[in-house]
C-alpha positions as CSV (number, residue, x, y, z in Angstrom):
1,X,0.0,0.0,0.0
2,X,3.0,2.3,0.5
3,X,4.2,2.0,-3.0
4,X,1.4,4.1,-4.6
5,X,2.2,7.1,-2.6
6,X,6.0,6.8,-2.9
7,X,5.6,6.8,-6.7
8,X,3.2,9.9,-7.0
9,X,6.0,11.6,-4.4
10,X,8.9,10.4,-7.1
11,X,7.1,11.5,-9.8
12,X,6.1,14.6,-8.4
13,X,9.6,15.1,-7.7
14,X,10.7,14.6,-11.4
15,X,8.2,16.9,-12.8
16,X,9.8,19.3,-10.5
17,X,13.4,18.4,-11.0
18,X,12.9,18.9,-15.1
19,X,11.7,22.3,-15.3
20,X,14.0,23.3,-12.9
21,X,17.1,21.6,-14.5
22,X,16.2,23.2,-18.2
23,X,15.2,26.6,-16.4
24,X,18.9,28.2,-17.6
25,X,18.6,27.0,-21.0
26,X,15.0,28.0,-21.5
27,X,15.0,31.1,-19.5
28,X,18.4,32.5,-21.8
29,X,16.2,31.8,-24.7
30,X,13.2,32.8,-24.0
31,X,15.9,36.7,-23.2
32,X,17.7,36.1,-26.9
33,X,13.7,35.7,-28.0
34,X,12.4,38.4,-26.5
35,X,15.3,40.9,-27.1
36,X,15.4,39.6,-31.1
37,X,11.2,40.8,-31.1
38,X,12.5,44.8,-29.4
39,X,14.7,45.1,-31.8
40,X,12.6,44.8,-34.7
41,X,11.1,48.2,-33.4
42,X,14.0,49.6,-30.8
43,X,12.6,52.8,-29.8
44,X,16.6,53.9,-30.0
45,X,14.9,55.3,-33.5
46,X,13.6,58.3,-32.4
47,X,16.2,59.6,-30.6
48,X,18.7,58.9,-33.8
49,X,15.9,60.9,-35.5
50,X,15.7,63.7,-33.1
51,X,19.5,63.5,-32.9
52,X,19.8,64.3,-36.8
53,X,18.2,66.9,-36.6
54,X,20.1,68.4,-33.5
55,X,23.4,67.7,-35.5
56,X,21.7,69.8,-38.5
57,X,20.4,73.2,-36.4
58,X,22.1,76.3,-35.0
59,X,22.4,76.5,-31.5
60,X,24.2,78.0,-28.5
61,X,26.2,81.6,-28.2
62,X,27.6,81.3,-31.7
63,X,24.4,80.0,-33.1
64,X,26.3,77.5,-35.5
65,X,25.4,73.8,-36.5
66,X,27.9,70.7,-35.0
67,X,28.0,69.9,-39.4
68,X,31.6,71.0,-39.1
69,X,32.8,69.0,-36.1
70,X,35.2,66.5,-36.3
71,X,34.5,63.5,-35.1
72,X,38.0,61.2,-36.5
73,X,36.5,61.0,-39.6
74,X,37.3,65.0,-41.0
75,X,35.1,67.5,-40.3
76,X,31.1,66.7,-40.8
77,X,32.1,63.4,-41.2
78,X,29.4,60.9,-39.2
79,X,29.9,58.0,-41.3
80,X,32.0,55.1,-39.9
81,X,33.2,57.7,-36.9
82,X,32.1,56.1,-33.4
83,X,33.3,53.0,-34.9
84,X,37.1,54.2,-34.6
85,X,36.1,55.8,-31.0
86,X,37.6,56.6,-28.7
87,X,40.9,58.0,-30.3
88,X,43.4,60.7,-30.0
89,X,42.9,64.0,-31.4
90,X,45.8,65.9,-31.7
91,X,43.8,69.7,-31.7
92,X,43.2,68.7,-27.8
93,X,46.4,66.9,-27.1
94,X,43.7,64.4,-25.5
95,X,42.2,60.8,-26.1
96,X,38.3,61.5,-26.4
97,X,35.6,59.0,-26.6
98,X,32.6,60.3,-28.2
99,X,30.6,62.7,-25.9
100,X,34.0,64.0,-24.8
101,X,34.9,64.7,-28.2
102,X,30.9,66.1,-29.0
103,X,31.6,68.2,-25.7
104,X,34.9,70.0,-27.7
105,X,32.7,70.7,-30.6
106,X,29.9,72.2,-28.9
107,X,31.9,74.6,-27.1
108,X,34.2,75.4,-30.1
109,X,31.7,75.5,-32.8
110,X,28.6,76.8,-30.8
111,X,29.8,78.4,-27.4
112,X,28.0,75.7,-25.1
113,X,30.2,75.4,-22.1
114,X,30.7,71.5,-21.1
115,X,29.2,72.6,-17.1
116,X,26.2,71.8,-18.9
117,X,26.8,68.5,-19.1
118,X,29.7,68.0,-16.4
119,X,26.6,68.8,-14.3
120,X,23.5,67.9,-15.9
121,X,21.3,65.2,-15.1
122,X,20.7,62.1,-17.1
123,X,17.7,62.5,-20.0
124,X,17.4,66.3,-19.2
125,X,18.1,69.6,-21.2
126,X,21.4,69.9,-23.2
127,X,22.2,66.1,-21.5
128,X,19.0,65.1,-23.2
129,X,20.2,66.5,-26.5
130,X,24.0,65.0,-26.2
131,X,22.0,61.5,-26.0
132,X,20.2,62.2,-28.9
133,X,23.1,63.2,-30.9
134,X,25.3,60.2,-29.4
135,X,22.3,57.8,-30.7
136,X,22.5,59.9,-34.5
137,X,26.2,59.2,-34.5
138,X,26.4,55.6,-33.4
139,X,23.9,54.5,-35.8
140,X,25.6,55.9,-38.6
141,X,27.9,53.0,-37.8
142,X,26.0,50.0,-37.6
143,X,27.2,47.1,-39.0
144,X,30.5,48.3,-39.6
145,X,33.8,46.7,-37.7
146,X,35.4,48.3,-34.5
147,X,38.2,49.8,-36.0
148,X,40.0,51.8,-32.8
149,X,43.4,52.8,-33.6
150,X,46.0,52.2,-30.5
151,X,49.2,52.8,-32.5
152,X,50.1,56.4,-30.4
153,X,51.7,56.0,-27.2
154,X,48.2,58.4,-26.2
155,X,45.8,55.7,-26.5
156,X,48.7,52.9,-25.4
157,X,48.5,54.8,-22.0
158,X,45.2,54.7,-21.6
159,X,45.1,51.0,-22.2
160,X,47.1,50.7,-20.0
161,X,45.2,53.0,-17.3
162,X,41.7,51.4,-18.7
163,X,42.8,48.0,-17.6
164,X,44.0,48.8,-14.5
165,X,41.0,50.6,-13.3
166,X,38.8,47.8,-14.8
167,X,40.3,45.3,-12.2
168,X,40.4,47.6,-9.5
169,X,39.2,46.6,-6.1
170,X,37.8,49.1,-3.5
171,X,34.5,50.5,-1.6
172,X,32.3,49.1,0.9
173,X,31.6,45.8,-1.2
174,X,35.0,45.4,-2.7
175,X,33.8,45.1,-6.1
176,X,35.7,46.0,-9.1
177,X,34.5,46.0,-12.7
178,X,36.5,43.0,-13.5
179,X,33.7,41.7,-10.3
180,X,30.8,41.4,-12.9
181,X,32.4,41.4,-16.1
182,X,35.3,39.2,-15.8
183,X,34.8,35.6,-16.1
184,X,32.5,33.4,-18.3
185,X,28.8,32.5,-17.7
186,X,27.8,34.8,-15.2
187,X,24.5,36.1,-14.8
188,X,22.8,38.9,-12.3
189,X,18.6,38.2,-12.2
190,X,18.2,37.5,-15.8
191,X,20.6,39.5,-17.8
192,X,24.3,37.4,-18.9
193,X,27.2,39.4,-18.4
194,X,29.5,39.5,-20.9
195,X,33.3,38.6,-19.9
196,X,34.8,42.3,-21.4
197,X,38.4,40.5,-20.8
198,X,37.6,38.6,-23.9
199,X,37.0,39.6,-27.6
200,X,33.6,37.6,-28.0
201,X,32.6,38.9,-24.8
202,X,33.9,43.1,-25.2
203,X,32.6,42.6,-29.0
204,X,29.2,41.8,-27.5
205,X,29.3,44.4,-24.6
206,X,31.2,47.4,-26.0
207,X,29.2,46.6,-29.5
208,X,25.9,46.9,-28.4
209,X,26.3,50.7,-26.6
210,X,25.0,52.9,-26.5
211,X,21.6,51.4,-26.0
212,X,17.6,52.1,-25.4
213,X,16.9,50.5,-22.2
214,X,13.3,48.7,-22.2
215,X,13.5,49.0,-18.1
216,X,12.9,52.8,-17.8
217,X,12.4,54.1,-21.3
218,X,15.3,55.9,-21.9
219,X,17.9,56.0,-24.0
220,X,21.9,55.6,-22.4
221,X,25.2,56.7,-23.6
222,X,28.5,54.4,-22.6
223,X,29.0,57.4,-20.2
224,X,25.4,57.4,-18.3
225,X,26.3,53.3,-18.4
226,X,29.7,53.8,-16.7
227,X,28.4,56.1,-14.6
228,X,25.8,53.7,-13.4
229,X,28.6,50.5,-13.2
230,X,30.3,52.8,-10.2
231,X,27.0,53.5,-8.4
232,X,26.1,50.0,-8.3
233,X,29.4,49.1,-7.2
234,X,28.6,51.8,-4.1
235,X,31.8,53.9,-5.8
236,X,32.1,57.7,-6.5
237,X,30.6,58.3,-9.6
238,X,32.8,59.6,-12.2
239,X,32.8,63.0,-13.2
240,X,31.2,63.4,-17.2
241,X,34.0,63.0,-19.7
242,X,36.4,62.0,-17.0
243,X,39.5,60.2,-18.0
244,X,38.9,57.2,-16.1
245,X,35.8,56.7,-18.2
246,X,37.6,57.5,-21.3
247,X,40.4,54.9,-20.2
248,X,37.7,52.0,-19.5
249,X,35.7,52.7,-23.1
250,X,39.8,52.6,-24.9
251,X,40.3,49.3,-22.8
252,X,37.1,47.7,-23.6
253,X,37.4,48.8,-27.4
254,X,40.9,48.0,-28.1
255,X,39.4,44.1,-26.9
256,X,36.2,44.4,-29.2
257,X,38.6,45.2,-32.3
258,X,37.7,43.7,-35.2
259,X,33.8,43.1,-33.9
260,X,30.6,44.5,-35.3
261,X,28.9,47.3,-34.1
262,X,25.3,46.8,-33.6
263,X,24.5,50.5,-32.2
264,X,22.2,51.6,-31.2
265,X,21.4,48.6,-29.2
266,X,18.5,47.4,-26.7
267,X,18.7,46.2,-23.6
268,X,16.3,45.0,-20.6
């Protein structure tokens, strides 16, 4: 009479055990799935369209256009630029990822001082407008290879100073960026975490942002993601523009090389 019930407890136990063993399979793609449907319609669009348009119009003290900035590329040249980014630009002795580099133009071309966006807020006024723009420019290099140039002892040195600060450990958790981001198959709720020490794994990270993020309807620059790696980490967030950012995006790059860029991307 006992074997009835310990059957129907076995088999109960096996319907359990089956799900539960397929869950990481199923659950990663049911994410590929549901990520492949977004992007068929990434709301990343409009910003690239209101971001056009932004490039195109007269603005700030000077009331000039950003048609003549210079991006890598020569100036006005949007084509295949964030694709090469970041690099050094000899007219400001400095290495410059994009927004850093839009940053130069603006003030040069149009008088906008960077304060605005050294201390603006995420999605609001001029920061609102350097996303759109950053959105424009990396979608005029989708599908293209990262092509980022480390042959000057510039970009060598913030390689160098990239990497370090990418393995980093400090604050009240001890976490570093390497933490998250630096070993195979790992995972935080449902989203994989790419390993950025690797070139599948920075080709995959570094060439999918900037992104539109389904979570809170925005739209996020590398910087505003950098920004947000620190916080989480309980660390100082980085000033806008800051060389340690600039270092990190040079470090990650130069290990994407030779991936595609699938900017603007979508994430949860």
């Amino acid at each position: 009479m006992k074997t009835r019930p310990m059957m129907l407890a076995l088999a109960v136990a096996a319907a359990i055990a089956a799900p539960a063993a397929m869950a990481e399979g199923s659950t990663a793609d049911g994410i590929a799935q549901y990520r492949a449907m977004l992007a068929e319609g990434n709301p990343a669009e409009l910003w690239e369209l209101a971001g056009e348009d932004i490039w195109k119009e007269k603005a700030g003290p000077k009331q000039a256009s950003l048609e003549q900035c210079d991006l890598g590329k020569g100036p006005g040249v949007v084509k295949g630029a964030s694709a090469a980014l970041p690099r050094y630009f000899k007219d400001t002795d400095r290495v410059q990822d994009l927004e850093s580099r839009l940053m130069t133009c603006m003030q040069t071309l149009q008088g906008i001082s960077p304060d605005n966006f050294v201390k603006g807020k995420w999605g609001k006024g001029e920061m609102e407008k350097m996303e759109q723009i950053v959105a424009y420019v990396v979608g005029q290099s989708r599908d293209m290879k990262i092509n980022v140039d480390m042959s000057s002892p510039q970009m060598k040195k913030m390689y160098a100073l990239g990497k370090k600060a990418f393995f980093y450990r400090a604050g009240p958790m001890d976490f570093a960026c390497s933490t998250c981001h630096g070993e195979d198959g790992k995972r935080i709720r449902l989203q994989d975490l790419p390993n950025l020490t690797k070139h599948e794994g920075a080709a995959a990270g570094w060439g999918s942002w900037p992104a539109y993020r389904v979570s809170n309807g925005q739209f996020w620059t590398m910087q505003h993601r950098l920004n947000d790696c620190y916080r989480q980490q309980r660390f100082p967030e980085p000033i806008y523009g800051s060389d340690v950012t600039i270092a990190l995006s040079v470090y990650m790059a130069k290990t994407a090389n030779g991936g595609t860029v699938m900017t603007p991307g979508i994430k949860r």
